[in-house]
C-alpha positions as CSV (number, residue, x, y, z in Angstrom):
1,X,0.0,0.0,0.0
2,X,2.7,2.4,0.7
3,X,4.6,1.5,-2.5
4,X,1.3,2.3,-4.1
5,X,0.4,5.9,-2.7
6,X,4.1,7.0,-3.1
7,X,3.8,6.3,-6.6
8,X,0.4,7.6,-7.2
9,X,1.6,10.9,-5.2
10,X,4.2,13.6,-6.0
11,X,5.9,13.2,-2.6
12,X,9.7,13.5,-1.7
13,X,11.6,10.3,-2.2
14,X,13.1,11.6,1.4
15,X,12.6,13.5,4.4
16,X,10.0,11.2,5.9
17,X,6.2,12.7,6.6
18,X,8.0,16.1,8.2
19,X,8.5,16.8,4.2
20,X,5.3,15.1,3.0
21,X,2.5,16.2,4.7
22,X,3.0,19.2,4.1
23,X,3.5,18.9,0.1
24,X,0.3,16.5,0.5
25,X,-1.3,19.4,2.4
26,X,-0.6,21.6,-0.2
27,X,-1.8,20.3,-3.2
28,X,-5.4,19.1,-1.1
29,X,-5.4,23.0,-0.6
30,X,-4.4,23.5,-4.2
31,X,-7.1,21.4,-5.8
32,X,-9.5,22.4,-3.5
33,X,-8.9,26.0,-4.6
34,X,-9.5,24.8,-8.2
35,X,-12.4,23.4,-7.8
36,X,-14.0,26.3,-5.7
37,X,-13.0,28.6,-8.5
38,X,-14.6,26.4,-11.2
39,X,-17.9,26.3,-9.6
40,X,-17.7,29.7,-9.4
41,X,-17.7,30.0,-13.3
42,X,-20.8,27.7,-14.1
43,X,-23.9,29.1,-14.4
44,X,-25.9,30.0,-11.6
45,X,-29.7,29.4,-11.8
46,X,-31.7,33.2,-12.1
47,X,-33.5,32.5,-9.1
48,X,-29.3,33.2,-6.9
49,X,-28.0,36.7,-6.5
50,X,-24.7,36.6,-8.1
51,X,-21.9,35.6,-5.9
52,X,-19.1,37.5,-4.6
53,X,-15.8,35.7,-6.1
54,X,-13.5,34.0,-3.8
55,X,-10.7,32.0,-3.5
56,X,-10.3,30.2,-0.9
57,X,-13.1,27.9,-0.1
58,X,-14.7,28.4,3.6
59,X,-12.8,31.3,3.9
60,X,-14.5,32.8,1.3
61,X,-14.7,36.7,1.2
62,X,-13.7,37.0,5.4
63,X,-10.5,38.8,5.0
64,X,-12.1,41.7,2.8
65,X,-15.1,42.2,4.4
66,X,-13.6,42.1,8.1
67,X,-11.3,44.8,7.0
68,X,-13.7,47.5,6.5
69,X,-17.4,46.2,5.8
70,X,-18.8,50.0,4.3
71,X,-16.1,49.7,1.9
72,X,-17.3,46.0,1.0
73,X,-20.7,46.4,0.5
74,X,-20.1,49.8,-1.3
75,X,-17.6,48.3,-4.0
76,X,-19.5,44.6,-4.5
77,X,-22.9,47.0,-4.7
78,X,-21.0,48.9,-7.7
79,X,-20.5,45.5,-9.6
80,X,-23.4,43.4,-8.5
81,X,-26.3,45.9,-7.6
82,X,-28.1,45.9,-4.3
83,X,-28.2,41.7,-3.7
84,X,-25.7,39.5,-3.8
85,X,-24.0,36.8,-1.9
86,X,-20.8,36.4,-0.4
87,X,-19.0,33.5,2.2
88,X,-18.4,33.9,5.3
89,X,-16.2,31.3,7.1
90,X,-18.6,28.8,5.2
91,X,-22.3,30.9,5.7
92,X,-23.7,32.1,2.6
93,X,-24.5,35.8,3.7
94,X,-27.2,37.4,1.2
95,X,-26.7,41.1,1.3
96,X,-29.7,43.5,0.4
97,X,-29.1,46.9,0.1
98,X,-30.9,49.7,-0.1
99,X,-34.3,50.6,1.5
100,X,-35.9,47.7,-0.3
101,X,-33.4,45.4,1.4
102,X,-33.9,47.1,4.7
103,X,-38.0,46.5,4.6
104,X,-37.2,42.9,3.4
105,X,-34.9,42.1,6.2
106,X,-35.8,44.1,9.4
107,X,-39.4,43.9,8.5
108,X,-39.5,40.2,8.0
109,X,-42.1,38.0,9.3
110,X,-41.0,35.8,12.3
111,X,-41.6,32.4,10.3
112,X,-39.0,33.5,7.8
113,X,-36.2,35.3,9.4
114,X,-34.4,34.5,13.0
115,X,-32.2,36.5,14.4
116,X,-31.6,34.1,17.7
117,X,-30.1,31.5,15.9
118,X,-27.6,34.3,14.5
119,X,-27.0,36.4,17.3
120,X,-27.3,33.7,20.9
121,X,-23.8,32.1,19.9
122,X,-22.0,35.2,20.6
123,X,-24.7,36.7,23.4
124,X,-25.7,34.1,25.3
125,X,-21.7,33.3,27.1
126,X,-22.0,37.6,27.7
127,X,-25.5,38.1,29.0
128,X,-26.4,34.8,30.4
129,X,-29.1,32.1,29.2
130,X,-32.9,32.1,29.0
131,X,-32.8,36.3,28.1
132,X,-32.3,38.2,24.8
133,X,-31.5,35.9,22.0
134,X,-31.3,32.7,24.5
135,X,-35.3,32.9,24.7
136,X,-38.3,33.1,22.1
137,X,-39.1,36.0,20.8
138,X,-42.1,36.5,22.2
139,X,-40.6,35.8,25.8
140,X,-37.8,38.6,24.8
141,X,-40.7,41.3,23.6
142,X,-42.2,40.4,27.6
143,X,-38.4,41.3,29.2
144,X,-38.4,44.3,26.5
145,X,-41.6,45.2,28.4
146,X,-39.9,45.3,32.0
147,X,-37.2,47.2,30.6
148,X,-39.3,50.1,29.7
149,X,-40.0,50.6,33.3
150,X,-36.1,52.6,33.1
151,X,-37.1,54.0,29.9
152,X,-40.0,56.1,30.7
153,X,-40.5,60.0,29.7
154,X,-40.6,60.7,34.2
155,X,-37.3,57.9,34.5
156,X,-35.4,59.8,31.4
157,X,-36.3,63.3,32.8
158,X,-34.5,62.2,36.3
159,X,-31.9,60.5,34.6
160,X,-30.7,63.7,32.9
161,X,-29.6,65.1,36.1
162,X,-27.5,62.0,37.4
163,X,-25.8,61.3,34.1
164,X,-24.6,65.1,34.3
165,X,-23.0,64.1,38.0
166,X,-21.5,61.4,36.5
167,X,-19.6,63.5,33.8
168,X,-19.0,66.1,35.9
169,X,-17.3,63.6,38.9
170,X,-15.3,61.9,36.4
171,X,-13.8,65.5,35.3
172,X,-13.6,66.0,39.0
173,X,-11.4,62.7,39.8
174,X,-9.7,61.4,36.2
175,X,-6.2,61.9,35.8
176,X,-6.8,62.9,32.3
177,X,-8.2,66.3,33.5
178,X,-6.2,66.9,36.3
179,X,-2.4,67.3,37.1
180,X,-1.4,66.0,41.0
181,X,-4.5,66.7,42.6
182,X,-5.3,70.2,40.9
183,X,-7.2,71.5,38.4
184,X,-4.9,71.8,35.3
185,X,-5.8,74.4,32.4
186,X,-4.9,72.1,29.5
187,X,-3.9,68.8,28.5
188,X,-4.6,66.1,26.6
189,X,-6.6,62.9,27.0
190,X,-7.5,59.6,24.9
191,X,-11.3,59.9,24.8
192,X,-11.9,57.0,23.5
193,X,-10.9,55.5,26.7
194,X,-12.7,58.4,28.7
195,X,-15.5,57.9,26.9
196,X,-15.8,54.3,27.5
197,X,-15.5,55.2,31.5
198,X,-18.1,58.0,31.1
199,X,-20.9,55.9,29.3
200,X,-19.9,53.2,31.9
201,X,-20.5,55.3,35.2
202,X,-23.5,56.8,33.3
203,X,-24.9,53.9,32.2
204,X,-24.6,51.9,35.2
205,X,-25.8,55.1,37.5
206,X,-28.9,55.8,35.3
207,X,-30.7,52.2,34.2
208,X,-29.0,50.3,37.0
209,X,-29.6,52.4,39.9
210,X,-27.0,53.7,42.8
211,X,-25.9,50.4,44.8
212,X,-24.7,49.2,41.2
213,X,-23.0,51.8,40.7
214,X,-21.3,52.2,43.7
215,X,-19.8,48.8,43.0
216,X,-18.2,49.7,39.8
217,X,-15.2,49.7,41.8
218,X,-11.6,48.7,39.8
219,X,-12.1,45.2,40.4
220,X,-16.2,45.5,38.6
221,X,-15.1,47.8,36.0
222,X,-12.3,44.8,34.9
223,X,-14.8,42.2,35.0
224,X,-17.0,44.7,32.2
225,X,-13.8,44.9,30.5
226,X,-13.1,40.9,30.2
227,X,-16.9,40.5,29.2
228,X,-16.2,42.7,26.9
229,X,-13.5,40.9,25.2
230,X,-16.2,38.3,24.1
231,X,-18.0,40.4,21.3
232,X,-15.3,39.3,18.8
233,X,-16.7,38.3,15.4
234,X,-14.4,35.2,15.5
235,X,-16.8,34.1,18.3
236,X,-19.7,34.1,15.6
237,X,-18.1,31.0,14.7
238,X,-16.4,29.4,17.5
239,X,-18.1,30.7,20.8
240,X,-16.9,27.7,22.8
241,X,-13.2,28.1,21.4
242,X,-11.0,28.2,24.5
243,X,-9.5,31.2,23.8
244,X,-7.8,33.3,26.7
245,X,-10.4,36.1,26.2
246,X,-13.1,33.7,26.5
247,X,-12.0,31.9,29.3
248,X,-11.9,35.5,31.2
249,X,-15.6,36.0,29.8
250,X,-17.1,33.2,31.0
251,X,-15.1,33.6,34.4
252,X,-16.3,37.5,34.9
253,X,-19.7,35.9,34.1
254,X,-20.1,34.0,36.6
255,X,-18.4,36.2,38.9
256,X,-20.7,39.3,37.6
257,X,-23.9,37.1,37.7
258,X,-22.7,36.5,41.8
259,X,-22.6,39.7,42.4
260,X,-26.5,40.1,41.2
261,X,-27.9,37.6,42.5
262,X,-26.3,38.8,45.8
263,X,-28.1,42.1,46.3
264,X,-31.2,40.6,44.4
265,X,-31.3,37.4,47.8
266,X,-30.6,40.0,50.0
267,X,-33.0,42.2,49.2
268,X,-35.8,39.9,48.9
269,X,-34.5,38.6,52.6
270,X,-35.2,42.4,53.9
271,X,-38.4,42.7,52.4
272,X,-39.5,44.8,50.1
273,X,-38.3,48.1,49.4
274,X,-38.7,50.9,51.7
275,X,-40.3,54.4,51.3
276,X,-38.1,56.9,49.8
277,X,-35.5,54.2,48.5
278,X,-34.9,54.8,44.9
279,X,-36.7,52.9,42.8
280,X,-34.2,51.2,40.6
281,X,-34.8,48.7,37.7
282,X,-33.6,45.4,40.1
283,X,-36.8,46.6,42.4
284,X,-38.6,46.5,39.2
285,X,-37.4,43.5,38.1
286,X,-38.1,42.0,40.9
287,X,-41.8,42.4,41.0
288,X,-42.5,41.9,36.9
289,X,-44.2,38.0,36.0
290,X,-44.4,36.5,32.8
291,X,-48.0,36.5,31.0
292,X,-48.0,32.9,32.5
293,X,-47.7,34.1,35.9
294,X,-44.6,33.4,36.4
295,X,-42.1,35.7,38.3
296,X,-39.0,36.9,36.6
297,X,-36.1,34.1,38.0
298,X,-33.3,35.8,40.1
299,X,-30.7,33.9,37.5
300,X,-32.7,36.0,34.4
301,X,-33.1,39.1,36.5
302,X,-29.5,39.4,37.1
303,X,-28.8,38.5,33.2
304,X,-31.0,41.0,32.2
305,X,-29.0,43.3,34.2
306,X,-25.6,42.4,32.8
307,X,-27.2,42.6,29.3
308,X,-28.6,46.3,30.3
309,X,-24.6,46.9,31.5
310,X,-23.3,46.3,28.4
311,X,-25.9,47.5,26.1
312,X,-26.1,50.7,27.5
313,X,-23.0,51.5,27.3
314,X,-21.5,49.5,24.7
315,X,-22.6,51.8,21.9
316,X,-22.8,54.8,24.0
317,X,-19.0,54.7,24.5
318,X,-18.3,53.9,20.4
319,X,-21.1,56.8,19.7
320,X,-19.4,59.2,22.4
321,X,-16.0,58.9,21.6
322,X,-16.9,59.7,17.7
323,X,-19.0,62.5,18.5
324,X,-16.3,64.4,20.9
325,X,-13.5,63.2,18.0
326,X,-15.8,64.8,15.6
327,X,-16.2,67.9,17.4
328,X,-12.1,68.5,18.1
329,X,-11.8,68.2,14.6
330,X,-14.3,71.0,13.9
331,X,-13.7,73.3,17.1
332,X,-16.4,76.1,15.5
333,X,-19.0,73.6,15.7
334,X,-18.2,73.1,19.6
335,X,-17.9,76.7,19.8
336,X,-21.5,76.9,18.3
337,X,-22.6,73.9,20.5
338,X,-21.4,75.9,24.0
339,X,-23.0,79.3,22.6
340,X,-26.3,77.5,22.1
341,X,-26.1,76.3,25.1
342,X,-25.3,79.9,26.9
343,X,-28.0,81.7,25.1
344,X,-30.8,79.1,24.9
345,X,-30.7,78.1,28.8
346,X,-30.8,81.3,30.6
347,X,-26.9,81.4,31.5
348,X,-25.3,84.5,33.0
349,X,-22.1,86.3,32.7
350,X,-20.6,87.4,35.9
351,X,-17.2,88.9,34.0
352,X,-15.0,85.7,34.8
353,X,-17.4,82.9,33.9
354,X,-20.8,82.3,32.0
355,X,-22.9,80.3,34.0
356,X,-24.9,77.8,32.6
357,X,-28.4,76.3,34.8
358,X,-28.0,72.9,35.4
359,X,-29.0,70.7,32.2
360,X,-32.9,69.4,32.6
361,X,-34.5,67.1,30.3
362,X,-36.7,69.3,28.8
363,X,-33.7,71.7,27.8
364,X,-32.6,69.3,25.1
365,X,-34.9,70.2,23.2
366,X,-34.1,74.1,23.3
367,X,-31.0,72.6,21.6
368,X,-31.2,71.5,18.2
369,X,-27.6,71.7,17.4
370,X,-26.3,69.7,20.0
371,X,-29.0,67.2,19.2
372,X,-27.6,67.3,15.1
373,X,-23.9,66.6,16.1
374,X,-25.5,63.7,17.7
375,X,-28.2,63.0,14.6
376,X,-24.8,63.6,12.2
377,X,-22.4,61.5,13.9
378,X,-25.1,58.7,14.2
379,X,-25.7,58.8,10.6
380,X,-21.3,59.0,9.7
381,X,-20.5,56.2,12.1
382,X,-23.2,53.9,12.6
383,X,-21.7,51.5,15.9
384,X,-23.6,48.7,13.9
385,X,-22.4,48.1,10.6
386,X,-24.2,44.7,9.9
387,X,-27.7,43.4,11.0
388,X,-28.3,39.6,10.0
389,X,-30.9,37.5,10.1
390,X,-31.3,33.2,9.5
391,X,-33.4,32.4,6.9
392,X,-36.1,30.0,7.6
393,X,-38.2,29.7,4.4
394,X,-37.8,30.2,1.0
395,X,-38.3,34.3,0.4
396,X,-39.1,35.3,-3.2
397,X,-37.4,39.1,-3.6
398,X,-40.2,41.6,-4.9
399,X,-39.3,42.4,-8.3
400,X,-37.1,40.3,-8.6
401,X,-36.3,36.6,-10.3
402,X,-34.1,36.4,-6.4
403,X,-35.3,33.5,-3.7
404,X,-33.3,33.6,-0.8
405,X,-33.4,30.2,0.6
406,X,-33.1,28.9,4.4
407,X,-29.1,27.8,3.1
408,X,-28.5,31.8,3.6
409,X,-28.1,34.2,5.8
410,X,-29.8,38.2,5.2
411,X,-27.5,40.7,6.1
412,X,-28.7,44.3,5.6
413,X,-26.3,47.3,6.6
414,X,-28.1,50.7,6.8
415,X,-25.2,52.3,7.1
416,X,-25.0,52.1,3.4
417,X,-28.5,54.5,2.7
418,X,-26.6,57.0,5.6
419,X,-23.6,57.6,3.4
420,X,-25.7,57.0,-0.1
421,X,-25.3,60.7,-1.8
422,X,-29.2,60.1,-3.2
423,X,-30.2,60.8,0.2
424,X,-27.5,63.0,1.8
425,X,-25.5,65.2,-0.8
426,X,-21.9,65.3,0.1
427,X,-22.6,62.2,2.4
428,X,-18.9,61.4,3.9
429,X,-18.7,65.2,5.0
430,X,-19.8,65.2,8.8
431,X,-22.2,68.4,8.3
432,X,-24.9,68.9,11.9
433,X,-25.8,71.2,9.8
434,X,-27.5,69.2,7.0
435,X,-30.3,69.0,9.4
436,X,-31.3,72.3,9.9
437,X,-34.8,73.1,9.7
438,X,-35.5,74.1,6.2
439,X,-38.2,76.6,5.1
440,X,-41.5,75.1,5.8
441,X,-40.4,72.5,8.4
442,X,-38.5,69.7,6.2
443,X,-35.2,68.1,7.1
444,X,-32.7,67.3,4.5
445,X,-32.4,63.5,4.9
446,X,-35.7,62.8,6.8
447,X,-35.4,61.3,9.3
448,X,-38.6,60.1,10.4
449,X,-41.8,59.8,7.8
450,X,-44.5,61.8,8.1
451,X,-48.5,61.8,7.3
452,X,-50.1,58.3,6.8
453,X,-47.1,56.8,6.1
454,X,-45.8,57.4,10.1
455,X,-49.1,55.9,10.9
456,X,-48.5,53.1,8.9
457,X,-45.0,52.6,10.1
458,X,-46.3,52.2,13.9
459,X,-46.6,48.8,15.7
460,X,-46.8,47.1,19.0
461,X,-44.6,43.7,19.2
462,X,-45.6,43.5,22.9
463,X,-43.4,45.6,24.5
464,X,-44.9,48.9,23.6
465,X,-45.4,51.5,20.1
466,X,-42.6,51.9,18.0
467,X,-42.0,52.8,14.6
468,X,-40.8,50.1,12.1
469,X,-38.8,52.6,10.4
470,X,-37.9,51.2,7.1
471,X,-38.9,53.9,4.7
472,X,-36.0,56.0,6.0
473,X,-33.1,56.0,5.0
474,X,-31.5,57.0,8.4
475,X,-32.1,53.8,10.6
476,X,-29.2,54.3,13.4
477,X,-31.1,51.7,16.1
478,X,-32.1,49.1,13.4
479,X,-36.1,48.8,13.0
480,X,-38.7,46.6,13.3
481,X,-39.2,43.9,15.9
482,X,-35.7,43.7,17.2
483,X,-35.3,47.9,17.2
484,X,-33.1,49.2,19.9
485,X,-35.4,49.7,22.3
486,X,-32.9,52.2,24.5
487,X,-32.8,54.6,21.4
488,X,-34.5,57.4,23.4
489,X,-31.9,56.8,26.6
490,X,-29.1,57.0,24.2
491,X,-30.0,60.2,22.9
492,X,-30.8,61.8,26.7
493,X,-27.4,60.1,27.5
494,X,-25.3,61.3,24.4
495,X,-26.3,64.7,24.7
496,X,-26.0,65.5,28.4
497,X,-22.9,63.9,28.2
498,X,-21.7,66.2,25.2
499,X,-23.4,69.1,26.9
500,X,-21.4,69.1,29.7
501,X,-18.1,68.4,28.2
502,X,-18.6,71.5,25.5
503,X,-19.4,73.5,28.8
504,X,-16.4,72.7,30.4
505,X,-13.7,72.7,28.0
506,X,-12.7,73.8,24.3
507,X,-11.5,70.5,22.1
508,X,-8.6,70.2,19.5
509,X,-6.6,67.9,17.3
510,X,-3.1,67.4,19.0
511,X,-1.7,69.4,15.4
512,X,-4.9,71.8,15.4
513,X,-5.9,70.2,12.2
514,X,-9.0,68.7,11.3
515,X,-9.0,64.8,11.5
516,X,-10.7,61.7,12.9
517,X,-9.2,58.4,13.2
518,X,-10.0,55.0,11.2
519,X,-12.5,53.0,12.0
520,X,-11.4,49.7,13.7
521,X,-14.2,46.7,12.5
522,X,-12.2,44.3,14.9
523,X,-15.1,44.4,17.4
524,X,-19.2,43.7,17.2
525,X,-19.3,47.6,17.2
526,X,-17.3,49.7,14.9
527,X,-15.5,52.3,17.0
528,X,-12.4,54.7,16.6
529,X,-8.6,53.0,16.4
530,X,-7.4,53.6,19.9
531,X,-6.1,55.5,21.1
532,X,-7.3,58.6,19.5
533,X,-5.5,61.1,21.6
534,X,-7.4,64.9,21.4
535,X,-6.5,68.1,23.3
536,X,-8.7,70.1,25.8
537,X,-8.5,73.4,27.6
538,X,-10.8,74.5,29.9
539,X,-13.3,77.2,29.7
540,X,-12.8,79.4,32.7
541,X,-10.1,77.4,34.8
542,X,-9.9,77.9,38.4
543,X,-7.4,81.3,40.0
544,X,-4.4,80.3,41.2
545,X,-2.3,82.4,43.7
């Protein structure tokens, strides 16, 4: 038998299997490329989206599309149109572009597309089973509902306050803005790591309530961090690999879960809350049941916590950091930001320094600006880049020969209608400005649809009224049935915390020219290359001597 395969193959005559295996390796990898390539020429039946060419079989298209998805979609969508298919580490992902793709995607009925089959592999080992995508979806629209217990117009009004404490203690206390103990008048700071701190504190201070928050102590804040390090996209694939980073997620899991389910058994052995104590979500939690009666399980109450921790600040801090990147770059917009603020919210000037009232919820809306740096920033760098969903059943494409079938995976990226020049001339340009009230009340863009068509777009999945959003081409919390349902808390959150760093300090570049960094894709959320180093000097700094 030997004698046979060494004449059949083109091995060494020496250097034993060290040499051989490798050779043999080679030409398996070698044929294997061959034959991927010459399917790839045959016809395809009308009824598949072209396919994205590849060589490497399994492999497929990873390498380019990790690198910078926008750029991926964008150059394929020039040769293919808005549909086609690439691989992905083996998955056939069918992209649809476009509005049309986002209607056919995030507006999907529940027999045809899944997102939990997509999502829970990465999830479930950071949030914790039975909650989010480790559940049906109709038990995930019931913990949607307890959720909006934090997300209420009275909770966001009183959160505006604490999330401004927040910012303001961290400028107290951070090394970044101080120098030995006292107030320094300039510096410099990385803010993508400040901003990942501030959305933290804020975060944890405003949906979680204060005994949380007083544990985000070093040693909680480095458990955040390790669970962190499990949205990797390589854990799409391999959540169970034992990887260093997700042998330190699962352990500040567990360890973060203990924590919960600590103050949740102790609470429930004091009773129940007393008068006056604030009434934070884990109170709420505790007292929600299931539409089967059920009470919420302390396991899933703490799990819904951890997955409130991370959510709500996980974005935040990508959305933050851009925003306060965006503004250094362009320090007149900042400058208009702070003067907006000084003449819209009944500040005085005392002949040192222009005081500004404390920040109330209802002032945000006196500030259209600061809420279009937010809008803008949003729209130029989208945290999500790619929104997928497992196809059950065959789905015909409207106007089109197209079936997707349940072999596929639908991707749709919105980000690609927020930098499409049909909607938003100039679109890379970062421009608040672009959504300025124009005469007779329109908004270039449009953001939200108006007349029947807005009353069309509204639906209940169980967990309240919210818009389904397709028909715009601005969708920076996704839409439909999986929509973000914190988009109102990120907004209250983004701009108090942008409110009250433009009150406190003028931002720069470090060379006082405009620039923003690259966008790093090697995490779920797409957030600046760190560290993006900026420089600040504050406003009226403090008389020395």
């Amino acid at each position: 038998m030997n004698l046979l395969l060494t004449s059949l193959l083109p091995w060494p005559k020496s250097g034993g299997w060290l040499v051989q295996v490798p050779v043999y390796t080679a030409g398996l990898l070698l044929v294997a490329i061959f034959l991927n390539v010459l399917r790839q020429c045959l016809p395809r039946p009308k009824t598949e989206p072209p396919l994205v060419f590849h060589w490497i079989p399994f492999v497929g298209n990873a390498v380019s599309y990790g690198m910078d998805p926008f750029r991926f979609y964008v150059r394929r969508r020039e040769k293919h149109g808005d549909i086609f298919t690439f691989i992905l580490f083996g998955r056939k992902m069918t992209v649809y572009l476009g509005i049309g793709g986002n209607e056919f995607i995030l507006n999907g009925k529940l027999k045809d597309v899944n997102a939990e089959e997509i999502y829970s592999p990465l999830t479930t080992p950071v949030f914790g089973s039975d909650v989010v995508y480790d559940c049906p979806n109709a038990k995930l629209m019931e913990q949607k509902k307890f959720i909006k217990f934090g997300l209420t117009q009275a909770a966001l009004a009183s959160h505006v306050q604490l999330i401004e404490e927040e910012v303001l203690g961290y400028i107290a206390s951070a090394p970044a803005f101080g120098q030995q103990g006292e107030e320094a008048r300039s510096g410099t700071v990385d803010i993508t790591a400040a901003m990942a701190q501030i959305t933290l504190f804020t975060a944890a201070r405003a949906l979680q309530g204060a005994e949380v928050r007083a544990k985000l102590t070093t040693e909680f804040a480095d458990l955040y961090h390790d669970l962190d390090g499990g949205f990797r996209p390589i854990n799409f694939v391999m959540p169970w690999a034992p990887l260093p980073q997700n042998r330190r997620r699962d352990a500040a899991h567990a360890k973060m879960r203990a924590v919960y389910t600590d103050i949740i058994r102790r609470r429930r052995a004091n009773g129940m809350r007393e008068e006056g104590e604030e009434p934070d979500m884990i109170w709420n939690l505790m007292r929600c049941t299931y539409k089967d009666g059920r009470p919420v399980p302390d396991k899933e109450i703490a799990h819904m916590m951890i997955t409130l921790l991370m959510a709500g600040q996980h974005s935040s801090a990508s959305s933050s950091a851009w925003i306060m990147l965006r503004l250094a770059s362009r320090p007149d917009i900042a400058e208009e930001v702070y003067r907006e603020q000084a003449m819209n919210l009944g500040g005085r000037h005392d002949g040192n320094k222009e005081e500004i009232p404390q920040l109330r919820y209802e002032d945000i809306d006196k500030l259209p600006l600061l809420q279009n740096v937010v809008r803008e920033t949003l729209r130029v760098n989208s945290s999500i880049h790619t929104i997928m969903r497992k196809v059950k059943n065959p789905m015909p494409v409207p106007g089109t020969d197209y079936v997707v079938t349940p072999d596929k995976v639908l991707v749709a990226a919105p980000i690609v209608t927020h930098m499409d020049a049909g909607y938003f001339p100039d679109a890379e340009t970062w421009d608040p400005h672009r959504w300025d009230a124009k005469p007779g009340g329109d908004e270039e863009g449009g953001e939200e649809e108006e007349g029947e068509d807005a009353a069309e777009d509204l639906v209940d999945y169980g967990y309240g009224i919210t818009s389904k959003g397709t028909k715009s081409p601005y969708l920076p919390f996704g839409a439909g049935r999986h929509r973000c349902i914190g988009e109102k808390f990120a907004y209250v959150n983004l701009c108090t915390i942008v409110a009250t760093l433009v009150r406190n300090f003028r931002f720069g570049t470090l060379d006082g020219k405009s620039w923003v960094p690259p966008t790093d894709y090697s995490s779920l959320f797409s957030r600046p290359n760190q560290p993006a180093v900026i420089r600040w000097e504050r406003r009226f700094p403090k008389v020395v001597g």
